[in-house]
Each structure stands twice: as C-alpha cells, then as structure tokens.
C-alpha positions in Angstrom: 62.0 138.5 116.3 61.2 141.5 114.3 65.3 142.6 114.5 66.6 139.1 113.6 64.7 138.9 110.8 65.6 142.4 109.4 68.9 141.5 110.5 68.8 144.8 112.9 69.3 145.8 116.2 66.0 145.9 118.5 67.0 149.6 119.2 66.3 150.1 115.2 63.0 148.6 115.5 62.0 151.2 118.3 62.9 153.8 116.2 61.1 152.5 113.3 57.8 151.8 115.2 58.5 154.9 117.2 58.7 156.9 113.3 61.8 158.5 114.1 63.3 160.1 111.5 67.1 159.2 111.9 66.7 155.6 110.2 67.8 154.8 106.5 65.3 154.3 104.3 66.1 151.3 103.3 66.3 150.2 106.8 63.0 151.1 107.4 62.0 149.7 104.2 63.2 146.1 105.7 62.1 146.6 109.3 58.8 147.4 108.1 58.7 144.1 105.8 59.7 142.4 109.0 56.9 144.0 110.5 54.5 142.7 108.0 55.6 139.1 107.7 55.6 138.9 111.1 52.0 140.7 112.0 53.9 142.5 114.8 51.9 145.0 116.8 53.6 147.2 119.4 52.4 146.5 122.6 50.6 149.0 124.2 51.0 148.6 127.8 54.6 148.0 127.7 54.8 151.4 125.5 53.2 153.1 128.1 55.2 152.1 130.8 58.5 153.8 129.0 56.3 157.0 127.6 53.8 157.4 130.7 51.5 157.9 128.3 48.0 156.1 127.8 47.4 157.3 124.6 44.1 157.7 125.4 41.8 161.3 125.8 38.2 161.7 127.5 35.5 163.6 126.6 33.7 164.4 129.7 30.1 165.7 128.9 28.2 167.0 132.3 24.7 166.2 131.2 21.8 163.4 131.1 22.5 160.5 128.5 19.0 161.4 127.4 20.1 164.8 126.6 23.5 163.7 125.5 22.3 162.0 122.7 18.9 164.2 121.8 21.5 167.3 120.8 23.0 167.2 117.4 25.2 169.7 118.9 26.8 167.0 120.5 26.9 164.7 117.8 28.3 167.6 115.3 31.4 168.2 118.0 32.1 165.0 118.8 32.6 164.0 115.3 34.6 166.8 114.6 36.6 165.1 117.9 36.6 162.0 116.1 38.0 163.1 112.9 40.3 165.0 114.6 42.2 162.1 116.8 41.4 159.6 113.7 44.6 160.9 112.5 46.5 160.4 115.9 47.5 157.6 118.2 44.8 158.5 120.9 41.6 156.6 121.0 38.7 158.8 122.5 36.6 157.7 126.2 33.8 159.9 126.5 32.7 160.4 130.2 28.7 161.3 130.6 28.8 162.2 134.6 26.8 165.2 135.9 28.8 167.3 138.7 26.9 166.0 141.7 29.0 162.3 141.0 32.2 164.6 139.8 34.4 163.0 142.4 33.9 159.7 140.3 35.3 161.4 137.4 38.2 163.3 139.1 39.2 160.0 140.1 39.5 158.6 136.7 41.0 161.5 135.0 43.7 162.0 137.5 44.3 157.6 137.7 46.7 157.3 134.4 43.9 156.8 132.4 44.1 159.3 130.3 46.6 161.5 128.7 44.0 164.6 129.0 40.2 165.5 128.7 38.0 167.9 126.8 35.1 168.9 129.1 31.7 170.5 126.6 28.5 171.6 128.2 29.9 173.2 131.6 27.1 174.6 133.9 28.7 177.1 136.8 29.5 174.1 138.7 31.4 172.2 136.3 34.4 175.2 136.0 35.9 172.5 139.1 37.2 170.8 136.3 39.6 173.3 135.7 41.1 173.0 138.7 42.4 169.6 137.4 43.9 171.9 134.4 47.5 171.6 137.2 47.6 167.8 136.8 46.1 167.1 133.3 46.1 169.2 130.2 42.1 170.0 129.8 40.4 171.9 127.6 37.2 173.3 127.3 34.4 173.2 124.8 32.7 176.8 125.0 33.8 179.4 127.6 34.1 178.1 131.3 31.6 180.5 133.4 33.9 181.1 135.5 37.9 180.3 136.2 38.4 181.1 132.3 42.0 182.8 132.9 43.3 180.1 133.4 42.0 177.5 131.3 42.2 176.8 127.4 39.2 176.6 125.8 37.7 177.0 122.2 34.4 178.5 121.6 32.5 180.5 119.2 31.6 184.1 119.6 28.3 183.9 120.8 27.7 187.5 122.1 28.6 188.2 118.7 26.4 185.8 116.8 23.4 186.8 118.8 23.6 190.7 118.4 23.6 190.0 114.3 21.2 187.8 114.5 18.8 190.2 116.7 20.1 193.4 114.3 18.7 191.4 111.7 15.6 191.5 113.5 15.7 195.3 114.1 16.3 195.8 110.5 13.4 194.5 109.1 11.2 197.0 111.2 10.6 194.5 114.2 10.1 197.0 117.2 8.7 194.1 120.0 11.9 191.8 119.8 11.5 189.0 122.5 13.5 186.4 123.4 13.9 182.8 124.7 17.4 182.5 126.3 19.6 179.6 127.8 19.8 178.4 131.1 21.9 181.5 132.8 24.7 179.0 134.4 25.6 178.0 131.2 27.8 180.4 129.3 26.5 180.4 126.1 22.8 181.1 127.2 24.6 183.7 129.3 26.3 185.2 126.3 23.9 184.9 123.7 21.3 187.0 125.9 23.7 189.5 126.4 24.1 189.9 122.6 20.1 190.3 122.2 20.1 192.6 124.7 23.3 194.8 123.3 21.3 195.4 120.2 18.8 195.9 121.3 20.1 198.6 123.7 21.7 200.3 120.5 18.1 200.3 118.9 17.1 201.8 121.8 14.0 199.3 122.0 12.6 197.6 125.6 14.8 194.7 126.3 12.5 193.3 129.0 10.3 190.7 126.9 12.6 187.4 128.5 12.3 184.0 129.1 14.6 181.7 129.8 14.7 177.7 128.2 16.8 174.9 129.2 17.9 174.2 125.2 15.3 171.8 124.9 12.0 172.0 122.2 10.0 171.7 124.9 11.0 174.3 127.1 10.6 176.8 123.8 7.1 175.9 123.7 6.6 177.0 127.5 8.6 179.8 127.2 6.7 181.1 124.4 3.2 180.7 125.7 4.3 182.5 129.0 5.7 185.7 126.9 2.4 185.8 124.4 0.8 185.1 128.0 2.0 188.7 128.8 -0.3 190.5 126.8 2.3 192.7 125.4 2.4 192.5 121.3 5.6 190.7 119.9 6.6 190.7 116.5 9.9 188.9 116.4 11.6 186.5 118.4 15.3 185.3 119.2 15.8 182.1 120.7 18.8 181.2 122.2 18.9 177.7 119.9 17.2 175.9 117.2 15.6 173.3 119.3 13.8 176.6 121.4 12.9 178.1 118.2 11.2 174.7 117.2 8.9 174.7 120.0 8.5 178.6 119.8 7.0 177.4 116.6 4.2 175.6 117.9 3.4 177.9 120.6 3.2 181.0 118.0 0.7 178.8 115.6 -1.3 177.6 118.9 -2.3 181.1 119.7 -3.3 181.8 115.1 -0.2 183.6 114.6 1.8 183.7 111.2 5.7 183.2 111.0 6.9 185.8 110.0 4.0 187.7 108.9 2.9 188.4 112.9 6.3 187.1 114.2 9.4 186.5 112.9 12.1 184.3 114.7 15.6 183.6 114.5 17.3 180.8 115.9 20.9 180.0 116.5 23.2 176.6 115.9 21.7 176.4 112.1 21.4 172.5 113.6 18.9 169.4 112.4 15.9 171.5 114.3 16.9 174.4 112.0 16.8 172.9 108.9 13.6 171.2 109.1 11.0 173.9 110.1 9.1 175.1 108.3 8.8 178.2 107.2 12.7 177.5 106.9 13.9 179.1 110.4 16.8 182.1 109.8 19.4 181.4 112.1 22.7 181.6 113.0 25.5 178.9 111.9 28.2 177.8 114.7 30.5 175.3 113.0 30.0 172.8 115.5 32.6 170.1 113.6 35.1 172.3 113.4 34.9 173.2 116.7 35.0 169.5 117.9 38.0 169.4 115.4 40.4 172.8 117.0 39.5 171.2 120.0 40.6 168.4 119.6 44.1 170.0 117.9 44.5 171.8 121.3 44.2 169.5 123.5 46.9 166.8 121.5 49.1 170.0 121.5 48.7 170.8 125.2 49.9 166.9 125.7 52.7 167.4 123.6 54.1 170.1 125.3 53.6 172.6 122.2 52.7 176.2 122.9 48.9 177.0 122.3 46.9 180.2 122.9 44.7 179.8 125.8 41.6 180.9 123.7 40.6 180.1 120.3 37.4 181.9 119.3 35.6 180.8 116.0 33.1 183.1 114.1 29.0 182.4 113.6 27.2 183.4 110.6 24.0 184.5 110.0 21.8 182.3 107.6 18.8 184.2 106.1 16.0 181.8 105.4 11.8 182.0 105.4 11.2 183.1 109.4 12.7 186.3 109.1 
C-alpha cells in the first residue's frame, strides 16, 4: 500500500524504512509521506524473521529485587543504559535472577530473545555468564572476578579510586586508617580493599584494622561497632561505599565520637547516601551514568559486528567535603 501510493517499488520502501542511504531524496521525501498518510509501522516480527534480530537487549542483574531497587547505583547505570539505547532500535528487558536459578536465565538469553545482555553486580559465581559470551555478545558491568580475558566489560578503576581516597586519609595525619570493605566475591569490594591496603603499605602503617560489609547501611553499622569493639584507637575510616559509610556514621556517634574531629571517613560512589550525611561525607565519585551509557555503546557495537576493546576503564575522582 505504502509503494502504490508513492508510486514505488516495495523494494524502495525497504530501503527507506531500513534508512539506507542509496535512495533519492526526493524519493524518500514521498515514501515517507506515504508512510505518514498511511500510519504504516514496520512490522516487527516479520523484520526479525529476515534480520534474525529481536532488537531487543537484557540487563541481567544477579541480586534481590529488594536490593535491586535500594541501590542508586543501580538506578544511576541503568539510566545511563536507558539513555544510551533511547537513541537505538533496541528496547531494554532487565533480568533480576540470582545464580542459584541461572539455568532459567541461560535459557532465555540463548532462546532468540535477545540480541545480547549486559550482566552488572557479578559475585564469583556469576562469571558463568561469560561462558555464554560464544553464543551471545555480553558484556559486563565492572570487572568479572574471574574469566575476564575473555570477556568485554567496562568498569571504573577501583583499586585506583580507593588508594587516593585512603592517601587522602594519610595526608591529613591519620595514622589508625580502618576500613569497611565489600563482600570479597565481588570485584569491586575485592579491588577497592586492595587499594586501601596499597597505600597504606606505602605509608608504611598497619593494614590489619578490616571488616568486611555486604554494601548495605546496615552492615556499615555492624562492621563499625565490631572494629571500635577492638579496642584499638582509629582515627579514620575508608568504606568500601557510601551506603557503609552511612551506617559507619551511626556507629561512630553511638560510641560519643566526632566526624572528623576523632574519626574521619571517606566513602566511595559520591551516590544519594553520600550527599546527604552529614557532616557532608568526602568520597570518591564513580560516574555511574556514564558507565551505564559506554556500556551500553559496547554492547550495540559487539551486535553490530564493530571492533571494540575488550576493556574500557573509566576514572574516579576524589570529592573533598566535611568528613575528612
């Protein structure tokens, strides 16, 4: 209908819809009209069956709903995601599945669904997502813990991030550093411990006074009661996140103690936790949209058959503020 009534061949319709660029303009120009008067959409199913395409992408998170949507991490990346693939022909699934019903997931990612998936949050267990990597362009939010040869992910430099953050720290005369790190079979809480330890190595100060959170407020709270618990005197504090740091918080001013007069603390995301403490917590800025966003570009790339570096590493920055 659309040709007959541009007076075209159905051929020069595909090539319209499909925007290739060897049509007249002014062929176009009528097509398109065509296209309006008649409210013709391409249909998606049929367009699938000739490209093998779904046009669609999932975003598998391996977590609880609960903590899914508790994280402005999450939100920050996934909009950065959205904004991304706004500007493409793939519409976004996100996937909440935790690796002991992975098989569930497989399933779906390897049944036509999807044209390719961005895993984010990977514990140890979830690096059997890459293995799908043969059948399905995938790439990763943050560092895979392990298999990360061969997979393409983006991530910031967290190692990085954390040593500044704690050489801050060692520069204002702090000489009991402590920390609160991440779960250890998740890579970031593997990497930003390493970078508080590194610096503090080079300081040559004790790199003992650990704890280790699960990312959560709450678990910042225990984690700092057990280290003041210890007896030993602190006087500044690295958490792995803000949300830690936020229940570090409470613990410190539990026990009478002043931020930072008695102990100073720096976070790390620079995230909605972050922002609203108080005294205004120093920490250490990931750009979480714009990761969401080069992830995103990636992964549409990896589907297109365009080359891509395996690894894309965006920088932190530190952002001074009251608790340190």
């Amino acid at each position: 209908m659309v040709a007959a009534l541009a007076g075209v061949s159905r051929a020069t319709v595909s090539r319209v819809v499909n925007a290739s660029p060897k049509v007249n303009p002014d062929i176009r120009a009528a097509v398109n009209e065509a296209i309006a008067t008649l409210n013709y959409v391409p249909n998606r199913a049929a367009r699938s069956l000739v490209s093998r395409r779904s046009q669609a992408v999932a975003l598998v998170v391996p977590e609880s709903t609960a903590k899914v949507f508790a994280d402005p991490f999450f939100a920050s990346v996934v909009q950065g995601i959205a904004l991304s693939l706004a500007e493409t022909d793939f519409t976004l699934n996100m996937i909440i599945a935790s690796e002991s019903r992975s098989e569930k997931t497989r399933r779906y990612l390897l049944g036509g669904n999807v044209d390719g998936a961005i895993v984010v949050s990977h514990h140890s267990g979830d690096h059997s997502y890459a293995h799908l990597g043969q059948a399905l362009p995938i790439v990763f939010g943050g560092r895979p813990l392990t298999g990360a040869d061969d997979s393409y992910y983006v991530d910031v430099d967290n190692d990085a991030g954390a040593a500044t953050a704690t050489a801050h720290l060692v520069g204002l005369g702090r000489r009991s550093i402590a920390t609160i790190a991440g779960p250890q079979d998740m890579p970031p809480g593997v990497d930003r411990l390493n970078g508080w330890r590194h610096s503090l190595q080079s300081a040559g100060l004790d790199d003992s006074l650990i704890e280790v959170g699960d990312f959560s407020p709450e678990s910042g709270t225990v984690a700092m009661r057990r280290l003041l618990d210890r007896g030993v005197p602190i006087d500044a504090l690295f958490a792995a996140n803000d949300q830690m740091a936020a229940g570090a918080y409470a613990a410190i001013r539990e026990r009478g103690l002043r931020i930072p007069e008695d102990i100073a603390v720096v976070g790390f995301d620079d995230d909605y936790f972050g922002a609203t403490a108080t005294p205004a917590l120093t920490t250490v800025h990931q750009p979480a949209v714009e990761m969401g966003a080069t992830i995103a570009e990636v992964l549409v790339k990896l589907i297109e058959g365009t080359p891509v570096e395996r690894v894309t590493r965006l920088s932190t920055k530190l952002m001074v503020r009251d608790s340190a």
